[in-house]
N, C-alpha and C positions, 0 to 999 in steps of 0.2 A: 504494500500500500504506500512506499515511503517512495519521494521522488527522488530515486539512485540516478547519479554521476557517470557519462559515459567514460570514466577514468575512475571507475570505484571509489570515488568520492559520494557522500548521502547525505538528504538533508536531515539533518537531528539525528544520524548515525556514528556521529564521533570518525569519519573518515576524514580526509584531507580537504584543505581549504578547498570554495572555488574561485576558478579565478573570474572575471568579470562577462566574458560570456556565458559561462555556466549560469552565474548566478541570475544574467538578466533571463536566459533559458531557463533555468526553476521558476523564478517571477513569471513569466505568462503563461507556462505552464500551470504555474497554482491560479492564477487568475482564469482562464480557461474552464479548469476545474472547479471553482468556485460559481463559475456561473451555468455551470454543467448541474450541479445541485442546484441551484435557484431554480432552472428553466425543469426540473424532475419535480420539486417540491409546486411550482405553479402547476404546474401540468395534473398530478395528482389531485391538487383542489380543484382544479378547474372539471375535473370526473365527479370529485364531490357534488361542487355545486351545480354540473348538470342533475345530478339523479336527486340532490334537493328540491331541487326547482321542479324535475318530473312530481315528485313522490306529492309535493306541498300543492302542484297547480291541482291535480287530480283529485286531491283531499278538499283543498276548498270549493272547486269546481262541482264536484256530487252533493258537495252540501248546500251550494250557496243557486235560489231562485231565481235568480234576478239578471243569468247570463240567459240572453236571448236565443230559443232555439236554431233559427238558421246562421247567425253567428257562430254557435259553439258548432256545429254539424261536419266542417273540413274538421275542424281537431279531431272530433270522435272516432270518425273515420278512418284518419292518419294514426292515432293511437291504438284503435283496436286493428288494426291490420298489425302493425308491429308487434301487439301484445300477439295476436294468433303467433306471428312466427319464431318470438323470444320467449314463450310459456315453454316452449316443448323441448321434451329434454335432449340432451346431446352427450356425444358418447364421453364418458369419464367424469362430466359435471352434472350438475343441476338440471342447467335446463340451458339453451342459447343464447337466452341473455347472461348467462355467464361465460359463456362462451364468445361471444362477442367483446366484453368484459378483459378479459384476458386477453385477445386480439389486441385492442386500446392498449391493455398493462404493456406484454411484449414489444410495443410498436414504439414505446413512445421509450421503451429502456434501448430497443437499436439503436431507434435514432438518436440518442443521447451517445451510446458506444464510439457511433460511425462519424459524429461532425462535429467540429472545432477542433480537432487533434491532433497533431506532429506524427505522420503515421512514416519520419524517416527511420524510425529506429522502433525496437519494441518497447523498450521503457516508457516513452510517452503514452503508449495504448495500453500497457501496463497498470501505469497509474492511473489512469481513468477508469481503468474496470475496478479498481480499487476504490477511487470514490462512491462507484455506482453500486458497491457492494454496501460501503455505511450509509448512505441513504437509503436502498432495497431494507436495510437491517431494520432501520426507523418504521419505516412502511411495515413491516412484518411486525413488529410491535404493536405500532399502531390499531392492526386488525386483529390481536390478540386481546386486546383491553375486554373484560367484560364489563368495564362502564364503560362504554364507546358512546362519544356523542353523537355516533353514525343512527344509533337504536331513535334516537328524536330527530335526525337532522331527515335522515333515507328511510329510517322506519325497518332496517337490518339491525337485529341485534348483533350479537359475537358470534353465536352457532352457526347463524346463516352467512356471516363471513368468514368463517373457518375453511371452507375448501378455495379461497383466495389467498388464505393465509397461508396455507401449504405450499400453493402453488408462488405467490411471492418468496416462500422462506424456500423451494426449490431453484427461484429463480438466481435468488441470494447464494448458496452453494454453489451453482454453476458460475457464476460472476469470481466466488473466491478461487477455484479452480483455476480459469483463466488467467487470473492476475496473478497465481504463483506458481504456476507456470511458465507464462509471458517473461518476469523478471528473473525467472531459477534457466529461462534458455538466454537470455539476454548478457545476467553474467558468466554462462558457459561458453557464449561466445567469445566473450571478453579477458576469458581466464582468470577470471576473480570469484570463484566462488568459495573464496575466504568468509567473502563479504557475507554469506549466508550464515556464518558460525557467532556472528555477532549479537549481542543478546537482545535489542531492538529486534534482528529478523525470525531470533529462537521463538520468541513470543507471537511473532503474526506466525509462525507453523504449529504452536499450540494450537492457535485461536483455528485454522484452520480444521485441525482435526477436532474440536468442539463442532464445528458444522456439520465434517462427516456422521461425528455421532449423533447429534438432533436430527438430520434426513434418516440414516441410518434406522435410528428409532422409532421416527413416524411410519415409515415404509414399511416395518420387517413386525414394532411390537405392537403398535398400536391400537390395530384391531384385536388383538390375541393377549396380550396382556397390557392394558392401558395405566397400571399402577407403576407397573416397571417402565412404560414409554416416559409416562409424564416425571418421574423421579429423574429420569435421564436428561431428558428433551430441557429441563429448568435445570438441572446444576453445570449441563455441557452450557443454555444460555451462559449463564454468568460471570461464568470460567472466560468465556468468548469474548465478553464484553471488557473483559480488565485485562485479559489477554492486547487486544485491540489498542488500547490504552497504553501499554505500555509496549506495543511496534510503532504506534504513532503518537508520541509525547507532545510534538512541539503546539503551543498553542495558538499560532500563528501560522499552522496550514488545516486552522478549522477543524480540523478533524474531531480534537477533544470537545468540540462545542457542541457537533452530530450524538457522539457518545453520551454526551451530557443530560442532553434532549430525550436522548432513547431510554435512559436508565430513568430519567426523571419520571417519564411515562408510564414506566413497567413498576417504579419506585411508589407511586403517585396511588395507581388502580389498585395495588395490595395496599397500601393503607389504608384506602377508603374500604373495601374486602376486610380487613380483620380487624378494623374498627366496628364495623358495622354487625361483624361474627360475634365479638366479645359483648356487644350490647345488647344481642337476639340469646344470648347464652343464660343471663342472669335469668332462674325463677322458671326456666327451662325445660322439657323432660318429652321424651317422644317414648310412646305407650305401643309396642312390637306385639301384632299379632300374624299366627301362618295362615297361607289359605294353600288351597290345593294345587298340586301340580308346581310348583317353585313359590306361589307369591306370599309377599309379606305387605300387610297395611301397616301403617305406620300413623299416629294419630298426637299431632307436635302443640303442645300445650298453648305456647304462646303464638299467635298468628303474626309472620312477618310483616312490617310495615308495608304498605299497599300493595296486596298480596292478592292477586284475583286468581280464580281457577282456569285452567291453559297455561298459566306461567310457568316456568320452572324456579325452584333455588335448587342453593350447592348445599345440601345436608352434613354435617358432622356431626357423628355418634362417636365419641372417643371412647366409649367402653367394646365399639368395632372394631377399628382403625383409628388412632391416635391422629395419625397425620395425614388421616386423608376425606375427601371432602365428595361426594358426587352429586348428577343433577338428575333431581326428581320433578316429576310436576304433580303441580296441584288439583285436586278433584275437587275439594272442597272447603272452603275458608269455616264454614258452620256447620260443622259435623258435633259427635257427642260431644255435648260440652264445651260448645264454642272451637274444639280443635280445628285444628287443619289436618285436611286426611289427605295422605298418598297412595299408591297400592304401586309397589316394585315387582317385579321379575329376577328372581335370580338368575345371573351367569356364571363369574366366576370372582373371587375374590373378595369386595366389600357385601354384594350383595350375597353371593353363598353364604358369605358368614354369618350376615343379618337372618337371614332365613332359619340357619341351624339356630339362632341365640332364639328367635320366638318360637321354633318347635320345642326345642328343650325346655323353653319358659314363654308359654302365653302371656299377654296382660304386662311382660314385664317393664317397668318404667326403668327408662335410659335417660341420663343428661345427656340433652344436644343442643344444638344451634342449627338453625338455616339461615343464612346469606342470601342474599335479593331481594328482590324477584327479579328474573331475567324475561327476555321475550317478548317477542312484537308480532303482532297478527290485526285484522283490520276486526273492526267494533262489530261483532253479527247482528245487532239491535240497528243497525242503517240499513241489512239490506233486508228483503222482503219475501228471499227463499234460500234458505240454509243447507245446504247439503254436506252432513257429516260423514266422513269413511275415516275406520280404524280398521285396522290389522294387527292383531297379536295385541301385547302389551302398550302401543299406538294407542290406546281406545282412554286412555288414562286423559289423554288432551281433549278429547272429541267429549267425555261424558261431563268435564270441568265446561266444556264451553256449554255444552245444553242444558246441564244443572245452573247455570248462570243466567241465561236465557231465560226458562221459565221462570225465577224468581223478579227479573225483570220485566217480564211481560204483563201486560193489565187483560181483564177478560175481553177487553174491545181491541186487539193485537189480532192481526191478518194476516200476520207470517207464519210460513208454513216451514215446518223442518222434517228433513228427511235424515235419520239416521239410520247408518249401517255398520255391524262390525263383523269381520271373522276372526274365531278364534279357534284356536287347533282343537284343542280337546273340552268338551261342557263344561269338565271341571272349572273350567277358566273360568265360564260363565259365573261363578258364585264371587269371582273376585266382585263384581261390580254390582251382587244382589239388592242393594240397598240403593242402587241408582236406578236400574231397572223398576224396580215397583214405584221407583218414584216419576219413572215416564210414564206409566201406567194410571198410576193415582193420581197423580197433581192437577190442581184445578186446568191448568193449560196444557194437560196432555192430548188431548184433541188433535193441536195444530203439530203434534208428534208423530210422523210416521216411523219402528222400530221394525229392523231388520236383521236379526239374528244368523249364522251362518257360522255352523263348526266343520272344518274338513275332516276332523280324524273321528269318523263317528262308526262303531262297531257293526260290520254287517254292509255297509254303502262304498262306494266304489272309491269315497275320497282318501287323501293321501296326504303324507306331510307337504308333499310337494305345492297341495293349494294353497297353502298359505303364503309361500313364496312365489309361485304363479299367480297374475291374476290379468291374464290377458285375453282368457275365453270364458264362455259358459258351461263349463261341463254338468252342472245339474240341470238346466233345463228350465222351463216355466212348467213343469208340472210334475213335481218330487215331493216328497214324505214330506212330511213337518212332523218335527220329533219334539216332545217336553219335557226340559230338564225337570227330573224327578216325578216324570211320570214314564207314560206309553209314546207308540207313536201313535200319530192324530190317526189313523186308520185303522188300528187296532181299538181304539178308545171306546168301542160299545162295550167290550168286554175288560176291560184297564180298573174299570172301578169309579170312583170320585175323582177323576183326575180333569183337569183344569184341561180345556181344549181351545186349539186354537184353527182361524183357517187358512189352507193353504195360499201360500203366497210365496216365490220366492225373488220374482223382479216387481217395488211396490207398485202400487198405483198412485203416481202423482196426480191423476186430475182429479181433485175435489174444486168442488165451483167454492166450496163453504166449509167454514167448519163447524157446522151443524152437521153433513154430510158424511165430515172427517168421524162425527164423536158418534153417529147412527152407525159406522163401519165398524168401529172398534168396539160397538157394544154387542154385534150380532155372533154369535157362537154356532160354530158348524161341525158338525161331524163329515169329516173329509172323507169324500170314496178314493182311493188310492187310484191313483193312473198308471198307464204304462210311465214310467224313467226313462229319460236321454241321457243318463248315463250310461257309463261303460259295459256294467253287469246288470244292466236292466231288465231284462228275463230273470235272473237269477233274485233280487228284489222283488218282484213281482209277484213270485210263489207265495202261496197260503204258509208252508213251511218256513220258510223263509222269514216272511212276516214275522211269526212266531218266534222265531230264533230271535230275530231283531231286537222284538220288546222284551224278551228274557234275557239278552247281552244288555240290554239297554240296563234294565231294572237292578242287573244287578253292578251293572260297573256305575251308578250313577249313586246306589245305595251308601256307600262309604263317602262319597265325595257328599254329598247332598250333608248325612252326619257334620260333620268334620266345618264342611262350610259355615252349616248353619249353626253350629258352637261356636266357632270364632264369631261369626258376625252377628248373634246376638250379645256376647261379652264383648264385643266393640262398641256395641252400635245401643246396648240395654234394652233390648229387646226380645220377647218369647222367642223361641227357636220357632221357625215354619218352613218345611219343605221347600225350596226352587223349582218355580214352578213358570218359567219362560221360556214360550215355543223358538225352533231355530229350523234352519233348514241345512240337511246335511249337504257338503263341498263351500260355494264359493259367489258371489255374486258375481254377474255382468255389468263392473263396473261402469264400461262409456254406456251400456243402456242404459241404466240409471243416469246417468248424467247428463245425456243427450235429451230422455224420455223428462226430466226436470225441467232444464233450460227453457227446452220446445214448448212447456205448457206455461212458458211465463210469457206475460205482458211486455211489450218492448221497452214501453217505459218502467217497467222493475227493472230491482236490482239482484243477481244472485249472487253468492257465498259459496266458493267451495272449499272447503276445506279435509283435509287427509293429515294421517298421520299413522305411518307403519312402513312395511320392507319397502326397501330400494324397488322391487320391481313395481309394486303398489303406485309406488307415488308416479312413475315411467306411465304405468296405464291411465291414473289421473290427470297427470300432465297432457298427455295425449287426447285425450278423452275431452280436455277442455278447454284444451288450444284450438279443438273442432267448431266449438260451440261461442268463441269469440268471433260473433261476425260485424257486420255494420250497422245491418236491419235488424236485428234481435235485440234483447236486452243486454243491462250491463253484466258482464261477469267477469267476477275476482276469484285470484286462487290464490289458495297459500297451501304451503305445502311444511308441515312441519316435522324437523327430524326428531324423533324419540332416541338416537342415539347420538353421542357424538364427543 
């Protein structure tokens, strides 16, 4: 990074004078370079403030009556054409407009590499990739903040610019490559690679292999063990940074002012974090119980400051993990006793452990803390048709947002929600029992339509695989409807008392009313089984068959149904009562749902989509409703949120 002497002389290396053309050659060289940072630092704001200015025109825009239809009508146009073809995902990102995104990033780091630069020798190219590496570093910072003023300015919190963040902190690694390289062939040529043994340049090859190990880590542990990435990925930072520091001491090639800046920021966002942890910790205690199949609820005494359901915080349970912090979201701010409820999924490490601590000890109360609330999503109370999809453990976002919703909705409210979730196995179903009945019961359940859907169901053709797929219909519009903790709906003349439901397994969105909506949901049918378009649909279809069904059914749901409903009555204080919510076994047709929505709205509404589950999930949703972004139709937004990250 240091501006070396074509005579093994350096600036701030302790080598030999220079003599007077050198020095004027270092002088526009560092000025060069100094304005190589300025024109990378504009340019980055200048990205900013386009996607503020998008994010803010279109927020006051939908709110504000007063902009004249055929005035506003080229913008709409112009905007939903673009959204159709930046909604949709692309291959390794998000979606295109991240992609496009990263075009911008890369473009504007060439052209920084390629112009104003002495390309007689490598040194000068050298050093430039050298700066562009401690400004990239800044930038990579920058997007790591989880108080990002990006989350008010773009309305991106920190998760959603995490795969920017990689991709900058990749870009950064390959930048240091370059430069020590560029300078390790330069003084080869020169036959001075003395000059490398000096302890200014031992320290930028530290700091180097600090970077390899942060890529290194994110690439190889990240997904696979994130306790040992993140322990890495933060002490290689650090190391990196004082490393940097003392290759480039002098404070008059700017350099230590970059560094300053970056640490200041990284210095800055944890103080405000463990301030804010130590004063959520006072009086504290989060109340662990198990439910079936992995999950743990979790039920946190004191409710975060403006803490709404859909957000996440960074949980600390030190009788778990002492030193470590993960992000949960919120279901509900007014659960038993004013708590805040979670429901986790174990994997591997914090949360295994959580899970083993409340089987071994129901009920048990832990001191903790949560941190935040993180997370940005647009208000569902603006628009006027709601479309929820979860997948797996995903559903934990999607039941915070419509448990929100109904509390804010008045009986005279005309919006309509559709929810959907698939979850692998029924058991799951009991994670969320106490949300379920409450779509069911609540005075604004009506304007709820609930769409259940488990792929791993005993006896039906589905597979783990559905869960992860979800790009066709493989059930059908005319398949079983099964009830947790009963029969299925076909068997049910001979099941007993058991709670029946009708079949359905793509909704029906067109109700004119929700008078229509709440005559639908009140009517009770005993379902004739049909032929399955499923795989083994002859084999389903038999009377025997049938029979095996509700006798695997009855009894694999027998222990889970116990079990559940122990914990969530000593969660929740409430009598134990069976689970008793129909589902339909595999998967839905997500764009039909999406498209069959959109189509039955008014052009002047607004829709809502929102998701939250697997990578391939959200790829169908994205797709699904980049279709439905047209000119003539209604407005439609997506958000697409990651439950992992």
């Amino acid at each position: 990074m240091g501006d070396h002497g074509g005579h093994g002389g350096h600036d701030g290396g302790g080598g030999s004078p220079f003599s007077p053309a050198q020095a004027a050659m270092f002088a526009a060289r560092q000025a060069y370079n100094e304005r190589t940072a300025t024109y990378y630092a504009a340019a980055i704001c200048g990205l900013i403030a386009v996607f503020t200015f998008l994010h803010w025109s279109r927020k006051l825009a939908s709110r504000s009556p007063f902009i004249p239809a055929p005035l506003a009508r080229p913008f709409v146009v112009i905007s939903r054409r673009l959204r159709n073809l930046l909604v949709r995902p692309a291959p390794g990102l998000n979606s295109s407009g991240h992609g496009l995104l990263v075009a911008v990033y890369v473009a504007i780091n060439l052209t920084l590499m390629l112009t104003n630069v002495d390309k007689s020798s490598l040194s000068p190219e050298a050093s430039r990739f050298g700066w562009l590496l401690v400004t990239n570093l800044c930038f990579v910072v920058f997007l790591a903040l989880k108080n990002t003023p990006l989350a008010y300015l773009t309305s991106y919190s920190y998760e959603r610019l995490n795969c920017l963040h990689q991709i900058a902190g990749c870009t950064t690694f390959l930048l240091m490559v370059i430069h020590a390289s560029s300078y390790t062939a330069f003084f080869f040529h020169l036959g001075k690679l003395e000059v490398l043994r000096e302890h200014a340049q031992i320290a930028g090859m530290i700091a180097g292999f600090m970077f390899l190990i942060m890529v290194t880590a994110a690439l190889l542990l990240r997904r696979y063990a994130y306790e040992a990435f993140y322990v890495m990925h933060l002490t290689a930072f650090c190391v990196a940074i004082v490393c940097i520091g003392f290759h480039r001491p002098d404070i008059h090639t700017r350099i230590p002012v970059v560094l300053s800046l970056t640490a200041a920021l990284f210095a800055t966002d944890r103080l405000i974090r463990v301030s804010r942890l130590l004063l959520n910790s006072t009086s504290n205690e989060a109340t662990i119980y198990p439910l079936p199949n992995g999950g743990t609820r979790i039920l946190l005494a004191k409710k975060p400051p403006q803490a709404v359901p859909g957000k996440h915080v960074l949980m600390w349970i030190p009788a778990i993990r002492t030193f470590e912090m993960h992000p949960f979201t919120i279901i509900d701010t007014e659960a038993a006793n004013g708590s805040t409820e979670f429901v986790v999924k174990s994997y591997n490490g914090f949360t295994r452990k959580l899970h083993a601590q409340a089987t071994a000890n129901p009920g048990q109360k832990l001191w903790a803390a949560a941190e935040g609330p993180y997370g940005t999503f647009p208000d569902p109370m603006e628009y006027d048709k709601i479309i929820l999809i979860a997948g797996g453990s995903g559903a934990s976002y999607t039941f915070g947002l419509v448990g929100n919703m109904l509390e804010r909705m008045d009986a005279q409210s005309a919006k309509n929600i559709v929810f959907i979730w698939t979850a692998k196995t029924q058991e799951t179903l009991s994670w969320f029992s106490g949300h379920l009945d409450t779509l069911r019961s609540h005075p604004n359940a009506p304007k709820v339509h609930v769409s259940l859907y488990v792929t791993r169901v005993p006896g039906s053709s589905s597979s783990d695989e559905d869960i992860r797929n979800t790009t066709g219909n493989r059930v059908g519009r005319t398949t079983t409807r099964f009830i947790a903790g009963g029969a299925t709906a076909s068997t049910a003349g001979r099941a007993g008392p058991t709670t029946l439901a009708r079949e359905t397994t793509t909704p029906d969105l067109h109700h004119d009313s929700d008078k229509e909506m709440a005559e639908e949901k009140e009517k009770v049918h005993v379902v004739q089984k049909e032929h399955a378009t499923s795989r083994n649909s002859d084999e389903i279809g038999s009377p025997s068959a049938d029979a095996n069904v509700a006798a695997d059914l009855e009894k694999a749901t027998a222990a889970a149904d116990a079990a559940a409903a122990a914990a969530n009555s000593e969660a929740n204080g409430t009598e134990s009562q069976p689970l008793r919510h129909s589902f339909s076994p595999g998967r839905p047709d997500a764009e039909t749902v999406i498209r069959t929505a959109v189509s039955s709205t008014a052009r002047t509404q607004r829709v809502l989509v929102a998701a939250c589950g697997p990578p391939t999930l959200m790829k169908t949703v994205r797709n699904a409703t980049a279709k439905c972004i047209t000119s003539d139709g209604p407005s439609v937004e997506l958000h697409c949120e990651q439950f992992s990250w």
